[in-house]
N, C-alpha and C positions, 0 to 999 in steps of 0.2 A: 222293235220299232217304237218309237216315243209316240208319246200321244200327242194330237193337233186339233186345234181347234174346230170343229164339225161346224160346216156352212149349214145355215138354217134354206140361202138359196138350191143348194146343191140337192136338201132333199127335199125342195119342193119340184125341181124336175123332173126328179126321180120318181115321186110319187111314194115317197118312203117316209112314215110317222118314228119318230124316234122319243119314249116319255121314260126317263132314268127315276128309279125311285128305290135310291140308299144301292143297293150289291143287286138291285133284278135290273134290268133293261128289257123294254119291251120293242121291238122294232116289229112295224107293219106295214106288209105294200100297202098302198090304200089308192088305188086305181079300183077302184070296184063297178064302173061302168063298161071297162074291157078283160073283168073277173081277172083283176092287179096283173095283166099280162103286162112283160116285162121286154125294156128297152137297154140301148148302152144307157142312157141316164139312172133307170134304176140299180143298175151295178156300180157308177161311180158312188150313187147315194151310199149303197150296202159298203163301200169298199171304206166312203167317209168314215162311216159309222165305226168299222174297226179298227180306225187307223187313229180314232179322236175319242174314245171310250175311254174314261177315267179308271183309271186300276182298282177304285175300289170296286168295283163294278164287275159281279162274279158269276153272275147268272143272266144269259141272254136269252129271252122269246123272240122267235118271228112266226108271226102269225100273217092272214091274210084279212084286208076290209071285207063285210060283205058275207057274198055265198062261195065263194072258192079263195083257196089260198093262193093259187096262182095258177092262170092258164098256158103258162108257157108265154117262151116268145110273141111278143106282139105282130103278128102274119105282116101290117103294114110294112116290116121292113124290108122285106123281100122287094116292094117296089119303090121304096124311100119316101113311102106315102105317111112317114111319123114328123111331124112338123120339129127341127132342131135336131133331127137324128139322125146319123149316117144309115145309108140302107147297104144291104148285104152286100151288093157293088162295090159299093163304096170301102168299104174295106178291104176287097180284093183290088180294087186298082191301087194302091199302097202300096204294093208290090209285096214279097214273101216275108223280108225283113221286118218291115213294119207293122202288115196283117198281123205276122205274129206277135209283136211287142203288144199291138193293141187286144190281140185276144187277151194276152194275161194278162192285160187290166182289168180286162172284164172278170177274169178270174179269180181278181184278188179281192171282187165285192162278196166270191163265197168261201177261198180258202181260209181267210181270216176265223171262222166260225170254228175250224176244228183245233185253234190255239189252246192246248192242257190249262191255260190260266182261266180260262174261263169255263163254264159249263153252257153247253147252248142247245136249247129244245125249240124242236117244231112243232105248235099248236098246230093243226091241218084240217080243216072241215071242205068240203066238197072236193073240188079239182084240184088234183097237183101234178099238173102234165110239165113234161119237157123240162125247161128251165126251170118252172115250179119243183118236179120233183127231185130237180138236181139240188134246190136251195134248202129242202127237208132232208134233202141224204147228206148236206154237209152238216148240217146237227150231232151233236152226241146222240141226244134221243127224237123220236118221235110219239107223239101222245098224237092221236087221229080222234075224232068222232067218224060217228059209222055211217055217214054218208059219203068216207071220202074213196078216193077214186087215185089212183096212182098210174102214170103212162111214161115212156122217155118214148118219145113219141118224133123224135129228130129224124132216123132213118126212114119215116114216112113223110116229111118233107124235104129226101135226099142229103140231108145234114147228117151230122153226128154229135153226141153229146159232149160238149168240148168246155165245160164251167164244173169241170171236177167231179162229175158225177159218176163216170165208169168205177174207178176205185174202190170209195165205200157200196156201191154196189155188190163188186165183188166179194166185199168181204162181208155182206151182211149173210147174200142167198148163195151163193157159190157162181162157178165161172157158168155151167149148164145153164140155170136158174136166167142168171144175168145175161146172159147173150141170147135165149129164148125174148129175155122183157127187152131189150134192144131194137133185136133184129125184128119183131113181130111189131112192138111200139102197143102191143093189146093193153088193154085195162086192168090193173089189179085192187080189187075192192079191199072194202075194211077184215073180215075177218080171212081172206088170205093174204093181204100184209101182215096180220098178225102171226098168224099158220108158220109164214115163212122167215119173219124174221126183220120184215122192214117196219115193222109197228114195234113200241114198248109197251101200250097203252091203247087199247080201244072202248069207246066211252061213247054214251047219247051223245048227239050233238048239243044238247041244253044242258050237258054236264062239263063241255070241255075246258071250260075256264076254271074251273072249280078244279078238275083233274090237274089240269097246268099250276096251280097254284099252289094245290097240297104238294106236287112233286120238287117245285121252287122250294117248298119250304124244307123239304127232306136233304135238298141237294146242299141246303146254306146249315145244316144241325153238323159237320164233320168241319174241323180247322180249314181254312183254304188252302194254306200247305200240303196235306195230306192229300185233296182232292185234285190238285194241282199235281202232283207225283203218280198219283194214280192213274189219270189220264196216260201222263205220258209213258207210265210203264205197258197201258194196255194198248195204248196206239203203236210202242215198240216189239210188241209180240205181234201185232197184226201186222207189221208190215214185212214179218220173216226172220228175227231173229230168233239165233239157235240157242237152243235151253243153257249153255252154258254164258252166253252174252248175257241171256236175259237172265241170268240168275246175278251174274255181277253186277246188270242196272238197276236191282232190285235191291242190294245191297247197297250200292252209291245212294242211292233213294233213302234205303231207312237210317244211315245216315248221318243225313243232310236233314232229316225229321229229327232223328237224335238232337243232334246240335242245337235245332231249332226250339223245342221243347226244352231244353236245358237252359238255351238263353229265357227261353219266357217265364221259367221257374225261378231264375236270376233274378228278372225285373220284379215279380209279387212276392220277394223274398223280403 
């Protein structure tokens, strides 16, 4: 998808910071008087944002304002009490066809994060319940300070996690793991996200930016081609290809790097 030009309105409803500087992008809820819980506005914002992000632009943070990264779903919509906002109703009287077209809008404000051309980490300090924690699971990594707190906490308000989150779930702690943190919605703190797999990175809280920063800077030292390939060869073993597929997209890969390195040997020749 081409890139579009990112309404500055769009993500003030959303409640979404977005400050590009050269190949990092920082994107932040910044609702921090409802701990950046989260509406359809801030999903069109997130959806603007990857749908209008300059290709030089190869490393994305989202982080949260404040003390939590996000509290999940904003509870008002369950009664349509968010002023501009469809409440849960509301999207069910749409009827089936349309509910659904509108969920994967909302969806597209997080699958855009797992795109191989970019790299994209979740800063995370305090809360990252429900929605929140589904927006840190669409990340390549996670870097946490150790106050933070992890829940999908949807099947405790009769929901289900439906913004993309079951999948990389699966594949971070396994299906037991995952359908235990579902179906319970219980808490998981910093050093058992790390234990198990949903952290990269646990760090003070007065370190995390600094942890976030030196990892931006590691992630941008490798050509973007290579890191771009690499993504997509690791995202295509996870999703179930057999050694012998993935041994041929490993080959198409190196390549297409060949070629690529030859040309650029070409140009400073």
């Amino acid at each position: 998808m081409s890139a579009t030009p990112i309404d500055a309105d769009v993500l003030e409803r959303g409640g979404v910071r977005l400050v590009v500087d050269g190949p990092r992008a920082t994107v932040t809820l910044d609702r921090p008087d409802v701990l950046n819980a989260q509406t359809p506005s801030t999903w069109q914002a997130l959806r603007a944002i990857g749908e209008g992000l300059d290709p030089d632009v190869l490393v994305v943070v989202v982080r949260g304002s404040g003390r939590a990264f996000s509290a999940g779903l904003d509870r008002r919509m369950f009664s349509g009490g968010v002023p501009g906002e469809p409440g849960l109703t509301d999207i069910l009287r749409q009827g089936p066809e349309q509910g659904d077209a509108q969920i994967a809008e909302f969806q597209h404000g997080f699958t855009w994060l797992r795109d191989p051309k970019r790299v994209t980490i979740a800063a995370v300090a305090g809360h990252a319940i429900g929605a929140g924690f589904q927006l840190a699971l669409a990340c390549d990594f996670r870097v946490i300070a150790d106050d933070t707190k992890f829940s999908m906490a949807e099947t405790t308000l009769g929901l289900v996690p439906d913004l993309g989150g079951t999948l990389p779930l699966v594949r971070l702690v396994g299906y037991a793991r995952a359908a235990e943190l579902c179906v319970t919605g219980r808490r998981v703190e910093a050093e058992e996200a790390l234990r198990v797999g949903l952290a990269n990175h646990v760090v003070p809280l007065a370190d995390l930016d600094t942890a976030v920063d030196d990892l931006v800077a590691q992630v941008l030292r490798p050509l973007p081609g290579a890191v771009r390939e690499t993504l997509a060869l690791i995202a295509a073993a996870a999703d179930g290809t057999t050694a012998e597929e993935q041994l041929a997209l490993e080959r198409a890969a190196q390549l297409r790097r060949l070629g690529e390195l030859a040309a650029l040997a070409g140009q400073s020749a």
